[in-house]
N, C-alpha and C positions, 0 to 999 in steps of 0.2 A: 683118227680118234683124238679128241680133244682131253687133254689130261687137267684140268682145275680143280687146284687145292681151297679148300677153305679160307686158309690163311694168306692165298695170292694178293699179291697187292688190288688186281683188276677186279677180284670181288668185293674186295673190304672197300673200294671207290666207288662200286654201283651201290654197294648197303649205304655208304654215304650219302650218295646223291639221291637212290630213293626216299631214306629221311628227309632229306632238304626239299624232295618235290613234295612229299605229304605236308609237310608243316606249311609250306604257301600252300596246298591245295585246305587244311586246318583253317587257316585263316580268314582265309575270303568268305567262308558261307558267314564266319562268327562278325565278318567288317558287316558284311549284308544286313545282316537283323540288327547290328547296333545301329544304323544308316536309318533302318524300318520302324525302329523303336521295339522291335521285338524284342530285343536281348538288350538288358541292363547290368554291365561287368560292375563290379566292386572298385572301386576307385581306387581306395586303400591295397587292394590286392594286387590291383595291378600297377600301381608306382612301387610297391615292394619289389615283385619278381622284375620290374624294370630294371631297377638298381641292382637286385643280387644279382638278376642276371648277367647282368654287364659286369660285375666281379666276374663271376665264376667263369665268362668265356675268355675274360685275361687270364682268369688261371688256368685255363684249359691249352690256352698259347703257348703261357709259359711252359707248362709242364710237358709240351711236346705233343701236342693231340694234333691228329693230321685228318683224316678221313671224318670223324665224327665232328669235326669243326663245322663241317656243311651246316649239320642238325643244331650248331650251336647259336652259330650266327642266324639262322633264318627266324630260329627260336625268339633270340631276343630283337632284332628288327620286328618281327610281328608283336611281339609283346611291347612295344616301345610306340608304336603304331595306335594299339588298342587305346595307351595310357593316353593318347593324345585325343585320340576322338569319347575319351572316357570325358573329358572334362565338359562337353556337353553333353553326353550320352549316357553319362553311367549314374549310378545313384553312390552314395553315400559320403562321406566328407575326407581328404585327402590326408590329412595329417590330423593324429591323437597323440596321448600321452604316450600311449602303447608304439604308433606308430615312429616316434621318436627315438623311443627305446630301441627298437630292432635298426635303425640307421646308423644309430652311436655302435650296436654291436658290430655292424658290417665293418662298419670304420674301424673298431680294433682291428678285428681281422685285416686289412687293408695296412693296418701299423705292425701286425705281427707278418705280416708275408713280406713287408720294408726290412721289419729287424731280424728275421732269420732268414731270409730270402729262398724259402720256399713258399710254395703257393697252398699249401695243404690246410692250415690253418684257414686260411681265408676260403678256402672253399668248403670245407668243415662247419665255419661258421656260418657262412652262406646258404647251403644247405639244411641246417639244422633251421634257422628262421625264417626261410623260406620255406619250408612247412607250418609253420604254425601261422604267417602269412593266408598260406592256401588255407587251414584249416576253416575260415574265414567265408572265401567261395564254397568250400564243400557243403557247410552247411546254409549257405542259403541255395545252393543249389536243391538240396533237398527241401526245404521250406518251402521255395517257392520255384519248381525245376520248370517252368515256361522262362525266366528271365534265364537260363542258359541254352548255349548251339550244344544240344547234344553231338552233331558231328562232328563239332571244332575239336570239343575234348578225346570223341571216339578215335579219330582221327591221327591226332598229337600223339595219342597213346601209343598207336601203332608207327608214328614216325620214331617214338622215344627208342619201340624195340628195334626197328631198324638201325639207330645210335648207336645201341650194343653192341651189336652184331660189327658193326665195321670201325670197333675199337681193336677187333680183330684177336684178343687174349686177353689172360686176366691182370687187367691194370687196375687197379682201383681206385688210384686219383682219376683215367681219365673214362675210368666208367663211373663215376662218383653220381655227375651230374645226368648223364643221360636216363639215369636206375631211378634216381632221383625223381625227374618228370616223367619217367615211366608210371612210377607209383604213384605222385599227385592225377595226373590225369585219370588215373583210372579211378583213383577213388571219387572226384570229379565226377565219372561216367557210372558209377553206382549209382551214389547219390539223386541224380538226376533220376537214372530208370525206378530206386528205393521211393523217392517223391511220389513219381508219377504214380504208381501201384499203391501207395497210402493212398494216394487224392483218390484214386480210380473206386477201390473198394470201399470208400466211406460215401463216396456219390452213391454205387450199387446200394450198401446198407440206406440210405437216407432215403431211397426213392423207393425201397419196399414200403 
């Protein structure tokens, strides 16, 4: 009989790795439709989570993340990906006043993780505006849920819980960020099916 703990290392490395495979398998249908002109990502959204995310997976290093690294890296390689094929593919304009704003914050944080040389702040503040960043896609997700991969986000969502799970205990600098794109993503994959069901039921009423 085989005796496997929860907490084994060799499980907390497949939770790993199976986040790392969902998030490329995440990615490819979302490269697919942007390729097809199906899907038009946020510009602005995604050179945000570009940059925070490349903070938060230094802070993820530093602060000793081993297994959920998988999910981190694949994360932001894909999302660094997107930003690039966004700039002919995606709609809306790369830098605003606002988007200015949230760069200058990351940078504190980047100067307070130098001056007290913990990473908590910078991931803190990465974090925090990196949602309001996403807040950005959610709602035109809903506004107009065909310019999103609903699987990409469904997807991610499910590679995020996988994250957690192979943090292996409760760390909460280095479950910070995987909790983090848990929760965007899914609000993401609301949004999208919330859309859909507005559109759907105002067709039905229109066409009585």
């Amino acid at each position: 009989m085989i005796d496997v703990h929860f907490q084994g290392t060799d499980v907390l490395r497949l939770f790993g790795l199976v986040s790392a495979l969902l998030s490329i398998c995440a990615f490819l249908p979302y490269i697919r439709d942007m390729l097809a002109g199906r899907t038009r990502p946020q510009r602005a959204s995604w050179l945000i989570w570009s940059v925070l995310g490349s903070i938060a997976l230094a802070s993820q290093v530093y602060e000793g993340a081993m297994q959920s690294l998988w999910f981190a890296g694949f994360q932001v390689g894909g999302t660094i990906t997107v930003l690039a094929l966004s700039i002919r593919k995606g709609q809306g304009v790369f830098f605003n006043q606002v988007d200015i704003y949230i760069l200058c914050a990351a940078a504190a944080g980047l100067v307070l993780w130098a001056l007290t040389d913990t990473a908590v702040y910078a991931l803190a503040i990465t974090i925090s505006i990196s949602l309001m960043g996403g807040s950005v896609t959610v709602l035109k997700a809903y506004r107009d849920p065909d310019s999103e991969t609903l699987s990409m986000w469904f997807t991610s969502c499910i590679a995020a819980w996988f994250a957690i799970l192979s943090v292996g205990g409760v760390n909460w600098i280095l479950l910070a960020y995987p909790i983090y794109l848990f929760v965007l993503n899914g609000a993401i994959v609301m949004a999208i099916m919330l859309g859909r069901a507005v559109r759907q039921e105002a067709q039905f009423f229109a066409a009585e």
